[in-house]
C-alpha positions, 0 to 999 in steps of 0.5 A: 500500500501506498499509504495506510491507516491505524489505530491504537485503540487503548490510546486512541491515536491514529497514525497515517503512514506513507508508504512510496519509500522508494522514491522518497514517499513523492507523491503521484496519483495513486499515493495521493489517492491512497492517501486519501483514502487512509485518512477516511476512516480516521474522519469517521472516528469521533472518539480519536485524541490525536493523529501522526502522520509520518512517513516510511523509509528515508524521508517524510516526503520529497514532494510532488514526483516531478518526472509525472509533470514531463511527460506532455505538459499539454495534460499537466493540469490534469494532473495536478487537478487529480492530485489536489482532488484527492490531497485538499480533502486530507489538508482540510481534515487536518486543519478542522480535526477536532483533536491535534495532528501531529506531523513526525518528520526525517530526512527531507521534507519538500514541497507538498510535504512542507506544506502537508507538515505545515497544516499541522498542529505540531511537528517533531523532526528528527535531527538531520532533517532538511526542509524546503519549499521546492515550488519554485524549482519547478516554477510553480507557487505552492498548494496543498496549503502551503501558501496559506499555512507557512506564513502563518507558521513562520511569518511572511518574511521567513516564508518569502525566504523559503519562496524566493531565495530558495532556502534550505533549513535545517532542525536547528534552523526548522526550530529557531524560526518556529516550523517545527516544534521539536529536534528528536535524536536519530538514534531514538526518533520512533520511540521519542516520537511515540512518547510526545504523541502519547503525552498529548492524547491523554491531554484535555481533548475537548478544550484541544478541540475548542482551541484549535477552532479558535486559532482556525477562525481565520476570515481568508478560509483555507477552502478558499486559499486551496482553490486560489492555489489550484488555479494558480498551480494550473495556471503555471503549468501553463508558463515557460518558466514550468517547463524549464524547471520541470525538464531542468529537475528531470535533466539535474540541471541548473533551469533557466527561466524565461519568465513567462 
């Protein structure tokens, strides 16, 4: 399976892992629609006090898996269209779950699993862990969320950093400018990991609940925000700029954008 679902039913803790470790869990089609589809039956689960997701093997998640935009741009859209159709409904979840959603990160963490960590209640990473938004490789502005969370996350200036200079943070740096909320050594992350998570599903869960619909009462809705990055999304795949990051990345290349 591309990515799964579980249960701790003493603790009460659902844990969503990806699973595409072969290709640094990048998300295709079918991971974003197994996905998905591992967070379904957590939606229906009233009685949960908190969520993980993580992911298998050496990394959270190296974004989206470019190679599938090359192909024939002409049809790109399409794809991503296929992707947020099944990634925004995961987004929205976390964002509105009425318990906390914790993110448990290591190795890289790009692209749409930045902003997939950024929606996030909470995020604990591992100590070698480097973060990147990655959009802008590919010419192309964030989605899954990412534009409306990571501002919120580490403020406008620190999230334009990220956009426009391209910027690589590492833990330490993750942790000085607020995006994570916890350095968890190599040697123990799993165990570490599973400590903190647990400490917090014997919290006070319904005022978690009400807390989080506090802060979340935002007048720019993140429903609105993921239909403004999808239109935009689709629009870059329309740009000169896409193409040349796209077959830049493909080609390990240094791309150059024409700007348009």
């Amino acid at each position: 399976m591309l990515a799964f679902s579980a249960v701790d039913e003493e603790k009460k803790i659902g844990t969503v892992t990806i699973n595409r470790p072969e290709a640094l869990n990048a998300l295709n089609l079918a991971t974003a629609q197994a996905l998905q589809n591992a967070f379904a039956p957590l939606q229906k689960r009233l009685d949960l006090r908190c969520v993980v997701i993580k992911g298998n093997g050496p990394a959270f998640m190296a974004g989206g898996d470019v190679g599938a935009f090359a192909h024939d741009f002409s049809t790109t859209d399409q794809l991503i269209n296929g992707l947020l159709d099944a990634l925004c409904p995961v987004v929205e979840f976390i964002y509105s779950a009425p318990f906390p959603v914790v993110a448990c990160v290591h190795g890289a963490v790009a692209g749409a699993g930045l902003s997939l960590m950024a929606a996030c209640d909470l995020a604990f990473a591992c100590e070698n862990t480097k973060f990147l938004l990655a959009y802008d490789k590919v010419g192309a502005p964030p989605d899954c969320g990412g534009s409306f969370f990571l501002p919120q996350v580490v403020g406008r200036r620190r999230a334009a950093s990220l956009m426009y200079m391209s910027e690589a943070w590492s833990s330490p740096r993750a942790l000085e400018n607020g995006l994570i909320n916890k350095i968890v050594s190599e040697s123990d992350f799993e165990k570490q990991c599973h400590q903190l998570v647990a400490k917090i599903a014997e919290g006070p869960t319904s005022a978690y609940a009400a807390y989080k619909k506090l802060v979340n009462n935002e007048p720019n809705t993140l429903k609105e925000r993921l239909k403004q990055e999808r239109l935009a999304f689709c629009a870059a795949t329309k740009t000169q700029d896409f193409q040349a990051g796209v077959s830049a990345f493909i080609d390990k290349t240094q791309p150059n954008y024409p700007g348009k």
